[in-house]
C-alpha positions in Angstrom: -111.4 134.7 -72.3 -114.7 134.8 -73.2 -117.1 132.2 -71.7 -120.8 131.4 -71.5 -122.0 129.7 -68.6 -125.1 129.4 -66.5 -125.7 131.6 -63.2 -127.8 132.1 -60.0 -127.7 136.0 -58.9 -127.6 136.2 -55.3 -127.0 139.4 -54.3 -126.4 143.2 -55.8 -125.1 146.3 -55.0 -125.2 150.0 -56.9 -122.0 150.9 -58.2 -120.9 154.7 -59.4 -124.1 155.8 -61.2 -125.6 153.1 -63.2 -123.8 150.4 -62.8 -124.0 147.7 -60.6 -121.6 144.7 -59.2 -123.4 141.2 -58.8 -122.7 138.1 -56.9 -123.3 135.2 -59.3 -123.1 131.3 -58.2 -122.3 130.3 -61.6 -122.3 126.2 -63.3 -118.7 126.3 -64.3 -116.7 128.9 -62.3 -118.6 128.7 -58.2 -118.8 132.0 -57.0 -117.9 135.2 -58.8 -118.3 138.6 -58.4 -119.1 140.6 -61.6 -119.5 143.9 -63.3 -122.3 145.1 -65.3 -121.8 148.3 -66.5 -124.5 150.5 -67.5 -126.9 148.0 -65.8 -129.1 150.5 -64.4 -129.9 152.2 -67.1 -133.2 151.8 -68.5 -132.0 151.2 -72.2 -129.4 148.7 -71.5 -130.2 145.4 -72.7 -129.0 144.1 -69.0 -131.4 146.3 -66.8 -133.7 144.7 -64.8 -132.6 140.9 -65.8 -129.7 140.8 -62.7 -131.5 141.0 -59.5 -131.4 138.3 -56.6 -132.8 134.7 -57.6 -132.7 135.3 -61.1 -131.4 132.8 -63.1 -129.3 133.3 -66.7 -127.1 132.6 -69.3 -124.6 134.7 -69.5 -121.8 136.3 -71.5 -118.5 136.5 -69.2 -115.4 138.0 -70.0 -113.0 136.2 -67.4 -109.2 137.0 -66.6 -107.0 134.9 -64.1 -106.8 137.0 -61.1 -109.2 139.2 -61.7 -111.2 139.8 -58.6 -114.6 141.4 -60.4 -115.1 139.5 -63.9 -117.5 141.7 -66.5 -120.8 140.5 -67.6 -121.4 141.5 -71.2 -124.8 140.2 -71.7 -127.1 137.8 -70.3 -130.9 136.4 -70.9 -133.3 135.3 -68.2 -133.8 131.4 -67.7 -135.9 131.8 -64.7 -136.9 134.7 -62.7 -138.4 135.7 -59.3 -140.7 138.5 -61.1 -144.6 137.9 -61.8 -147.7 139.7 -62.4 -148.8 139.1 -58.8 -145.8 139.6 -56.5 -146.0 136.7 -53.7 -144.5 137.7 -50.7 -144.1 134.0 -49.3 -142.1 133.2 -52.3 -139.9 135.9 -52.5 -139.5 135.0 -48.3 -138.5 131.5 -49.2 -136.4 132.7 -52.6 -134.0 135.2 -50.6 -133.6 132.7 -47.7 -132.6 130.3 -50.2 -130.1 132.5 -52.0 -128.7 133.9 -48.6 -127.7 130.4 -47.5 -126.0 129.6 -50.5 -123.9 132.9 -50.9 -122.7 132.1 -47.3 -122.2 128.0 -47.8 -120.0 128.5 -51.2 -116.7 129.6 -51.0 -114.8 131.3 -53.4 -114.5 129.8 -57.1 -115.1 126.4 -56.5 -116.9 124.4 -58.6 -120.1 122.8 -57.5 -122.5 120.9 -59.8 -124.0 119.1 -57.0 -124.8 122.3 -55.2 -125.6 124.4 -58.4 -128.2 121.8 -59.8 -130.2 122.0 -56.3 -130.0 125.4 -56.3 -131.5 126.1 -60.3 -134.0 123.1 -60.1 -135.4 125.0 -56.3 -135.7 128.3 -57.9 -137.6 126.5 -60.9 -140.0 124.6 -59.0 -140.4 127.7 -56.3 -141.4 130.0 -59.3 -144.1 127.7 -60.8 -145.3 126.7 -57.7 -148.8 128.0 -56.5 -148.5 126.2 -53.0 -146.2 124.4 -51.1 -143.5 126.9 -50.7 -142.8 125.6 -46.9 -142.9 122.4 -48.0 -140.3 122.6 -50.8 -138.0 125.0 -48.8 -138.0 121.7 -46.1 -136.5 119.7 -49.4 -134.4 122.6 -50.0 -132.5 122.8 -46.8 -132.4 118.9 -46.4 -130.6 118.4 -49.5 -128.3 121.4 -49.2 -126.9 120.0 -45.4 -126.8 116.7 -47.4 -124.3 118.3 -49.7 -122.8 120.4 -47.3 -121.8 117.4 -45.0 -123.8 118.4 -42.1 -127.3 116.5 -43.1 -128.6 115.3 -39.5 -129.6 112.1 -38.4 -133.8 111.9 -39.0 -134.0 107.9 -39.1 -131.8 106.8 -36.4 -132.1 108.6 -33.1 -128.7 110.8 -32.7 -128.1 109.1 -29.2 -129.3 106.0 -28.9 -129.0 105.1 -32.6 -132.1 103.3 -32.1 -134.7 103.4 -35.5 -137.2 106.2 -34.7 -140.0 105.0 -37.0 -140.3 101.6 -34.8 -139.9 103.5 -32.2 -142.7 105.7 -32.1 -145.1 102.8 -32.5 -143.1 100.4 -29.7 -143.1 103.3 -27.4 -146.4 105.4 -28.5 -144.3 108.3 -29.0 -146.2 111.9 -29.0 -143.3 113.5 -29.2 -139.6 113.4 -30.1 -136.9 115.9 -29.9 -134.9 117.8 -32.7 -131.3 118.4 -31.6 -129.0 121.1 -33.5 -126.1 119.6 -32.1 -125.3 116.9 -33.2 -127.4 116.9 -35.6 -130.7 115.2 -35.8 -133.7 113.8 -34.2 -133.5 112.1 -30.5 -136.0 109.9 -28.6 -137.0 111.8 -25.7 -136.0 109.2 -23.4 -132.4 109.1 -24.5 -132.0 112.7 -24.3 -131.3 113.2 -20.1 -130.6 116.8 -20.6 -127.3 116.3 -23.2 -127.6 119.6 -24.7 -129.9 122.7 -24.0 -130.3 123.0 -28.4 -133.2 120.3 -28.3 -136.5 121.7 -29.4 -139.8 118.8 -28.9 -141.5 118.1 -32.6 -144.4 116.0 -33.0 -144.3 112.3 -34.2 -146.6 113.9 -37.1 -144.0 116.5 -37.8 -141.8 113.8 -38.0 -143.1 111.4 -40.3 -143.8 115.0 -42.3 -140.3 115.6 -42.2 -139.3 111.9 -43.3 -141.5 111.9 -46.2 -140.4 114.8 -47.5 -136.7 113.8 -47.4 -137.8 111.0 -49.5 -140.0 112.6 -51.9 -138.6 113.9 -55.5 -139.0 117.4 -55.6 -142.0 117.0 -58.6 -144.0 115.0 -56.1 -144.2 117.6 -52.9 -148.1 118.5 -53.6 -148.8 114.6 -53.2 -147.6 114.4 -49.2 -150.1 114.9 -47.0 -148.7 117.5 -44.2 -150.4 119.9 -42.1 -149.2 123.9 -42.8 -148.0 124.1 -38.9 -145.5 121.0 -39.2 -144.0 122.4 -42.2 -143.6 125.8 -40.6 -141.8 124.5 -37.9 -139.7 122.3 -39.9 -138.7 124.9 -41.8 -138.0 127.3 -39.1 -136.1 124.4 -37.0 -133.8 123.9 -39.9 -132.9 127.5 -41.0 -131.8 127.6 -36.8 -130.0 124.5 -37.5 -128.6 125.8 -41.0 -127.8 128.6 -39.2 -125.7 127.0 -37.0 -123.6 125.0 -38.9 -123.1 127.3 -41.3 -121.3 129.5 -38.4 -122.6 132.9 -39.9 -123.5 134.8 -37.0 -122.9 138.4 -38.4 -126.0 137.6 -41.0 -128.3 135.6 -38.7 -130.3 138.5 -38.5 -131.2 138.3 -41.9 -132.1 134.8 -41.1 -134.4 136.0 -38.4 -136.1 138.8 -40.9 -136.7 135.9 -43.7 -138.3 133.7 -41.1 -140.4 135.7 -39.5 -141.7 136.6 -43.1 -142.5 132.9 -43.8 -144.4 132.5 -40.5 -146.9 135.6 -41.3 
């Protein structure tokens, strides 16, 4: 069967000697692993167009049962590549990609998760600044859609509003928690769980108003560059742990480190 469908690269590997076997998170199929023969050859009218975070149309020939489909062509929608390489985007672009390889399983179909993924890698590529800032909205939504999205306006113990809060109680500080999930008033907290990391109440309200910002409108918040560093780092540890990948958190560890230079 010969299909045509959209799809996210997210990972590669050299196969024989110039072809290559590709990862894809594709619209209508979820996750498949494909061929493209000849790929690394510079005359084929596929080399260079599959690498990590591109995104194309493609050309799939798909059998039942088949566990590596063939790609016979394919034309770049979006792509990580530019004039000026940007070594925070390509950072936040592989951490990106990396979490979704290891949240999707198998070929299931996932518009929700597809559509967040594609509009990220869109925005990421145009964007000049921000990059922390939209890898925060990123990660949100993804937990969101994942079923782990943790608790940022109702503290995770008390289930008292933290908003109010900070101005009943002239909070400086709250605390993040990994698990369960979400943010905790520092009073409420009596030593639960040693996975509580202290945020400030700006990091907070940073991390609330980007939860409710549409992605378009991330340039208009007005966040300091350490709160969204540390937001971001806090939830890759938290993605991390939900997503129950230990044998790649080191890759984790390489991405973030990247983003904090």
């Amino acid at each position: 069967m010969i299909v045509k469908t959209r799809a996210v690269v997210l990972r590669e590997t050299k196969f024989r000697d110039q072809s290559k076997i590709c990862m894809l998170f594709t619209r209508e199929f979820g996750k498949v692993s494909v061929i493209l023969k000849g790929a690394r050859n510079p005359k084929s009218r596929l080399s260079g167009k599959f690498s990590p975070g591109s995104v194309l149309d493609i050309v799939l020939y798909k059998k039942p049962n088949r566990d590596v489909q063939l790609v016979s062509d394919g034309n770049i929608v979006y792509s990580p590549l530019a004039a000026e390489p940007d070594m925070e985007k390509f950072a936040a672009m592989y951490l990106i990609v990396d979490l979704i390889d290891q949240a999707l399983d198998g070929e299931e179909k996932n518009l929700q998760l597809f559509w967040l993924l594609e509009n990220s890698l869109d925005a990421l590529y145009r964007m000049n600044r921000y990059t922390e800032r939209l890898l925060v909205w990123f990660l949100l939504r993804m937990v969101s859609l994942l079923g782990f999205e943790p608790s940022i306006k109702r503290c995770v113990y008390s289930d008292e509003e933290i908003e109010p809060a900070i101005e009943t109680m002239k909070l400086r500080e709250l605390l993040f928690v990994m698990n369960p999930g979400g943010i905790a008033i520092p009073a409420t907290a009596t030593g639960r769980t040693p996975h509580e990391q202290r945020i400030s109440a700006d990091a907070f309200l940073t991390l609330l108003a980007i939860a409710e910002t549409p992605l378009s409108e991330l340039g208009n918040i007005p966040a300091l560059e350490a709160e969204t560093t540390l937001l971001a780092a806090l939830l890759q540890d938290y993605c991390s742990i939900h997503l129950e990948q230990a044998p790649r958190a080191s890759n984790l560890a390489v991405v973030a480190q990247m983003l904090l230079k």
